[in-house]
DRENKE-386032 format. One record per residue (C-alpha): residue number from 1; y, z, x. Coordinates in nm, 3 decimals. Each point is the difference from the previous one (the first is absolute). Layout:
REM DRENKE-386032
(pt NUM (Y Z X));
...
END
This chain:
REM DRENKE-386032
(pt 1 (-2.970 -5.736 10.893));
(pt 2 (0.263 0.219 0.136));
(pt 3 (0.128 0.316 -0.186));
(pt 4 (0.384 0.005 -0.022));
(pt 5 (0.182 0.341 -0.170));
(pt 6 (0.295 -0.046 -0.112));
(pt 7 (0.253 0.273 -0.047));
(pt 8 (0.313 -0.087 -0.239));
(pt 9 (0.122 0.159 -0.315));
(pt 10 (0.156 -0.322 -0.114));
(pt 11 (-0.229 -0.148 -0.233));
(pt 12 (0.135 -0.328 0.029));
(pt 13 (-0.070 -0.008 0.348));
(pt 14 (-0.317 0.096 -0.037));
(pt 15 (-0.058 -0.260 -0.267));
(pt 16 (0.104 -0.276 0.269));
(pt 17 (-0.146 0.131 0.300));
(pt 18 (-0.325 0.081 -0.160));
(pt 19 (-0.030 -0.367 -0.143));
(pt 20 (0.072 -0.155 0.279));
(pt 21 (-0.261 0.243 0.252));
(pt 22 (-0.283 -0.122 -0.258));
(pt 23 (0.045 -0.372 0.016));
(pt 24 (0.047 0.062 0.438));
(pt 25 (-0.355 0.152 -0.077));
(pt 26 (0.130 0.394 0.065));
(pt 27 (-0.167 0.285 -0.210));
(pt 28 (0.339 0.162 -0.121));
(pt 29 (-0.020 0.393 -0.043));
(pt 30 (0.323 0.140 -0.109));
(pt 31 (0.215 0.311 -0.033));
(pt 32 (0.332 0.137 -0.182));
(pt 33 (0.136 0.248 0.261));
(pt 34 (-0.046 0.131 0.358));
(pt 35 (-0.267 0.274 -0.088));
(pt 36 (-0.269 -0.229 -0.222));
(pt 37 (0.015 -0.276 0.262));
(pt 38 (-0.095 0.295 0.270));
(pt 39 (-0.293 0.102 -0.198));
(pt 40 (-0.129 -0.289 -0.097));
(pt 41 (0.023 -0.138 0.402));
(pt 42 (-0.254 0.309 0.041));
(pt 43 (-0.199 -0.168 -0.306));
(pt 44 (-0.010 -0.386 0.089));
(pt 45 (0.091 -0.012 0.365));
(pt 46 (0.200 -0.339 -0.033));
(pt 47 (0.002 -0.207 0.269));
(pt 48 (0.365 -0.020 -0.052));
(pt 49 (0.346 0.199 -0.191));
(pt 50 (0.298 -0.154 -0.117));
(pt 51 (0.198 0.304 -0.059));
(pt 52 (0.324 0.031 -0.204));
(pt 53 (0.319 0.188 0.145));
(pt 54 (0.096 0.179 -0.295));
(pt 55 (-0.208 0.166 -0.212));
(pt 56 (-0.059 0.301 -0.255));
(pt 57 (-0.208 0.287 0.065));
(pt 58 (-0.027 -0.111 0.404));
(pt 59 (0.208 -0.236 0.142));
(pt 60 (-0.145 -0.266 0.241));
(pt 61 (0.095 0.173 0.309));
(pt 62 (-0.153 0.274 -0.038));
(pt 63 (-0.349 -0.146 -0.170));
(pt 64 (0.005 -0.218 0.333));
(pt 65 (-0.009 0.285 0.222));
(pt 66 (-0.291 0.215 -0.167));
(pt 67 (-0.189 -0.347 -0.001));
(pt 68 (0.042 -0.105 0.356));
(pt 69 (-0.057 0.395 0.079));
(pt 70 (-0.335 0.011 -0.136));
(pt 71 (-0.222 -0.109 0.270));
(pt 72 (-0.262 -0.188 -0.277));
(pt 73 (0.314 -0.219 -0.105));
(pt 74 (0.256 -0.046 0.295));
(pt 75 (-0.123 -0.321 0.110));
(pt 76 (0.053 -0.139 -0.333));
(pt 77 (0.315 -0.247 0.010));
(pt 78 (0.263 0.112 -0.159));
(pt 79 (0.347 -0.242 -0.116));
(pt 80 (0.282 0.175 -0.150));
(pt 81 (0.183 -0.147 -0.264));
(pt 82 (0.303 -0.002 -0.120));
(pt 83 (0.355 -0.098 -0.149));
(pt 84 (0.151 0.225 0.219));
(pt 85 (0.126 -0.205 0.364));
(pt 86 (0.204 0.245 0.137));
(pt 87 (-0.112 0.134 0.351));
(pt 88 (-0.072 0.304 -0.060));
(pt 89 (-0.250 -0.083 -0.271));
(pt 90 (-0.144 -0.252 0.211));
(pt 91 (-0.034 0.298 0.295));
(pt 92 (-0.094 0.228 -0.289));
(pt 93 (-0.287 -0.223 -0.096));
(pt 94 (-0.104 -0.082 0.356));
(pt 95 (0.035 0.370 0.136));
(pt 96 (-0.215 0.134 -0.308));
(pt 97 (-0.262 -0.248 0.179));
(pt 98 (0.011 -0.306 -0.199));
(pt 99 (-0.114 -0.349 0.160));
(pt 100 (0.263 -0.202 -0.122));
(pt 101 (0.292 0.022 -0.219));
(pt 102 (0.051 -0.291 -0.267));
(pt 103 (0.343 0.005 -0.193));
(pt 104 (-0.007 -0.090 -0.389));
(pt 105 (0.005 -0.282 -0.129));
(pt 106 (-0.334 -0.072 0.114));
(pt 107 (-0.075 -0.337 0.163));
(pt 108 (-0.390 -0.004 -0.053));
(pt 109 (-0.087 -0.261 0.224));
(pt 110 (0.180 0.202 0.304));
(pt 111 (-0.151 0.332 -0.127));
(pt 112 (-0.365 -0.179 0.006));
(pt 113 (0.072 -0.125 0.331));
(pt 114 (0.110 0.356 0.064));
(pt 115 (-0.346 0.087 -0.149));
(pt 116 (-0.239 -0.236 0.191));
(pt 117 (0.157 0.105 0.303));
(pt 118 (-0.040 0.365 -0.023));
(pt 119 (-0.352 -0.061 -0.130));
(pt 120 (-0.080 -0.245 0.299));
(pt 121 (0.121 0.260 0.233));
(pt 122 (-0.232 0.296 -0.193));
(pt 123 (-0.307 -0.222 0.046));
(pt 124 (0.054 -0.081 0.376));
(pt 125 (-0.002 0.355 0.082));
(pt 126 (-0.332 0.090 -0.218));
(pt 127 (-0.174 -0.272 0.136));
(pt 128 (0.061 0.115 0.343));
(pt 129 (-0.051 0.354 -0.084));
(pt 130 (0.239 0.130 0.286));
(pt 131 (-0.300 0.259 0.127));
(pt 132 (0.202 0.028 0.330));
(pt 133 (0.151 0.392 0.139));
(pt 134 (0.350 0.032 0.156));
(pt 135 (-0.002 0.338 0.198));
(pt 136 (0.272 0.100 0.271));
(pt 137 (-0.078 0.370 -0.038));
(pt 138 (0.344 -0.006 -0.198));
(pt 139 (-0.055 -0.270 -0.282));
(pt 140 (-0.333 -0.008 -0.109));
(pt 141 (-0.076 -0.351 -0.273));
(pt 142 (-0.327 -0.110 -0.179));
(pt 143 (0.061 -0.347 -0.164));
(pt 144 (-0.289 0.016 -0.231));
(pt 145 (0.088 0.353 -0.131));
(pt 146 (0.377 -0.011 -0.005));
(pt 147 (-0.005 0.338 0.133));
(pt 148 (0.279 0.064 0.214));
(pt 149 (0.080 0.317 0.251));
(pt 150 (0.257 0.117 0.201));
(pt 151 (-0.016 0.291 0.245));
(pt 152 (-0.365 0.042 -0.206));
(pt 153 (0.219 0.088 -0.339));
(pt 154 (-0.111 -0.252 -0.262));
(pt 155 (0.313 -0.243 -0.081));
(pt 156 (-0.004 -0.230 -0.343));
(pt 157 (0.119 -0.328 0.008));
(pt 158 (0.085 -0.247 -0.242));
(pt 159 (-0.191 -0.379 0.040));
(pt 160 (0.271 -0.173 0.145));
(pt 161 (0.114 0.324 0.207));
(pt 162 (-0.364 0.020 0.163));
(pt 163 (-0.026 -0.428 0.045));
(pt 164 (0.341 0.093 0.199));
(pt 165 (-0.138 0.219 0.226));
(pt 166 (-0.316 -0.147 0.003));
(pt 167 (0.141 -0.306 0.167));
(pt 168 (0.256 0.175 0.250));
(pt 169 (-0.311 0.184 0.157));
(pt 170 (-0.185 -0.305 0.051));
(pt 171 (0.229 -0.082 0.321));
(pt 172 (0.202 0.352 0.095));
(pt 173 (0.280 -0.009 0.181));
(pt 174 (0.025 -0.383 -0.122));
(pt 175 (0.292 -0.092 -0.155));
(pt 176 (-0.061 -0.189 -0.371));
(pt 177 (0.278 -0.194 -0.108));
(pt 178 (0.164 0.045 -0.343));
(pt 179 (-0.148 -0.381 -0.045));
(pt 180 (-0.351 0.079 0.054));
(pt 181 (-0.012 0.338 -0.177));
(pt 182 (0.111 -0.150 -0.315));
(pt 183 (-0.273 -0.289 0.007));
(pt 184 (-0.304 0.230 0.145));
(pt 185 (0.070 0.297 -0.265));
(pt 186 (0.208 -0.184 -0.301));
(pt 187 (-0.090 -0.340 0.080));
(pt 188 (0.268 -0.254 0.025));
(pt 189 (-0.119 -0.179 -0.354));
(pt 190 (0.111 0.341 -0.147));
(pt 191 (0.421 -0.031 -0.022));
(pt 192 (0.098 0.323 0.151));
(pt 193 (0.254 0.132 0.249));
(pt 194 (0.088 0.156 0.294));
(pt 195 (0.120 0.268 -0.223));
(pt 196 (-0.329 0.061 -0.095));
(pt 197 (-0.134 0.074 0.381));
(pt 198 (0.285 0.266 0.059));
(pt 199 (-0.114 0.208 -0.336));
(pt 200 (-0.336 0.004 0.121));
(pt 201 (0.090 0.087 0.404));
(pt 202 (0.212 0.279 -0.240));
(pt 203 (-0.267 0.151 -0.161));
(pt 204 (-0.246 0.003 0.296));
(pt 205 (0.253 0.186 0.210));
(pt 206 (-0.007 0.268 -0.251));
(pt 207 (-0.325 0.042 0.001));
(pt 208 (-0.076 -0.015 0.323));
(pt 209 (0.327 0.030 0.228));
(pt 210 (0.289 -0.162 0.088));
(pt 211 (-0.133 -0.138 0.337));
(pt 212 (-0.291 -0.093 -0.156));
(pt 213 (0.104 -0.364 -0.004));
(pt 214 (0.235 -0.135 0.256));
(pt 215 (0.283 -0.231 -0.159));
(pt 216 (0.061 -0.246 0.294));
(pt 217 (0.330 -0.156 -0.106));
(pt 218 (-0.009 -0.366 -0.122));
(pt 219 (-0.345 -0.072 0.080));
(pt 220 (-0.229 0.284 -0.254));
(pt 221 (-0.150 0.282 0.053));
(pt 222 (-0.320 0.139 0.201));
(pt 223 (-0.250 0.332 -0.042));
(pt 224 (0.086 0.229 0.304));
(pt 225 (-0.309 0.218 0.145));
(pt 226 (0.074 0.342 0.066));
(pt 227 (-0.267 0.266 0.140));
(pt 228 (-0.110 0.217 -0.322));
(pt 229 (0.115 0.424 0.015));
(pt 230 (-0.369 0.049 0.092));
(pt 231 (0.004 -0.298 0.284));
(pt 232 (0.328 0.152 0.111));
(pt 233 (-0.131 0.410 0.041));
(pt 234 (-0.344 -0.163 0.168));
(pt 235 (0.214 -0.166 0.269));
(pt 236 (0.191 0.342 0.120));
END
């Protein structure tokens, strides 16, 4: 049975959300603002977070970001929702690390699909338990740790920020379409954007660089290797 927290201070919302998790066979935890769903993500480690926008105490933004910055919980899924649908909500939601974004009212049967997707995706990567090492002297990646370095300085990610890079170092130098990106890393079954690549390429530029990833224009983008400070003082 899979563990589903849900964040809202609406109790009606609750009320209808909860009902209809139990009969899809969910175990429904829930929450009444931003800082009670973060602690009690530490408690039950839910296999998945519907998070509200707006909410007392700590808004949904900002309890997204310490979750998917706490390496025991950032590969928990993570949908935003909310009656807000103006852009920058939507990039508020996605830039604080959120999956998905979901705009109120809620259609349950496309937020389940939303869901099972997400959850699909989850498994497939425990199963295969990405053990493989990525190491150009620069950017150094372990799969099954989700530890991340850069220049040998440690560098957090968020899930969806590390699946990113994850797949860009698989081929370097290769170029992966916008197409192929968004149904290797979001899954085409999941209704997102382009919109939602560009926040991502965003954040991982400042993080690591701006020439980090190359934009090649109309066709997507592609992970550049570059000699690390250490590689570079070696070969003089």
């Amino acid at each position: 049975m899979n563990k589903i927290l849900i964040a809202d201070d609406d109790q009606e919302i609750l009320t209808f959300l909860t009902y209809n998790f139990e009969k899809e066979n969910f175990r429904v935890h829930k929450a009444s603002n931003g800082e009670e769903a973060v602690e009690k993500a530490k408690i039950i480690k839910p296999d998945i977070i519907l998070m509200d926008l707006m909410m007392p105490v700590m808004d949904g933004v900002e309890a997204t970001y310490h979750i998917k910055n706490n390496e025991k919980l950032n590969s928990i899924p993570i949908i935003m929702v909310s009656a807000r649908s103006e852009d920058y909500s939507i990039i508020a939601g996605l830039d604080g690390g959120a999956d998905d974004y979901v705009v109120k009212p809620v259609r349950f049967k496309v937020l389940l699909k939303k869901i099972e997707s997400l959850l699909k995706r989850r498994s497939k990567t425990s199963k295969a338990n990405l053990t493989s090492e990525y190491n150009d002297g620069r950017l150094y990646l372990n799969r099954a740790s989700h530890e991340v370095k850069f220049n040998g300085e440690p560098i957090e990610l968020a899930n969806k920020e590390f699946d990113l890079v994850s797949l860009l170092v698989t081929q370097p130098e290769k170029v992966f379409s916008r197409e192929e990106i968004l149904t290797k890393i979001w899954n085409r079954e999941v209704l997102v954007g382009e919109r939602t690549i560009d926040v991502h390429v965003r954040k991982l530029r400042s993080k690591f660089g701006k020439e980090f990833i190359k934009t090649v224009n109309g066709v997507g983008y592609k992970y550049i290797v570059r000699k690390s400070e250490e590689q570079k003082s070696s070969s003089r």
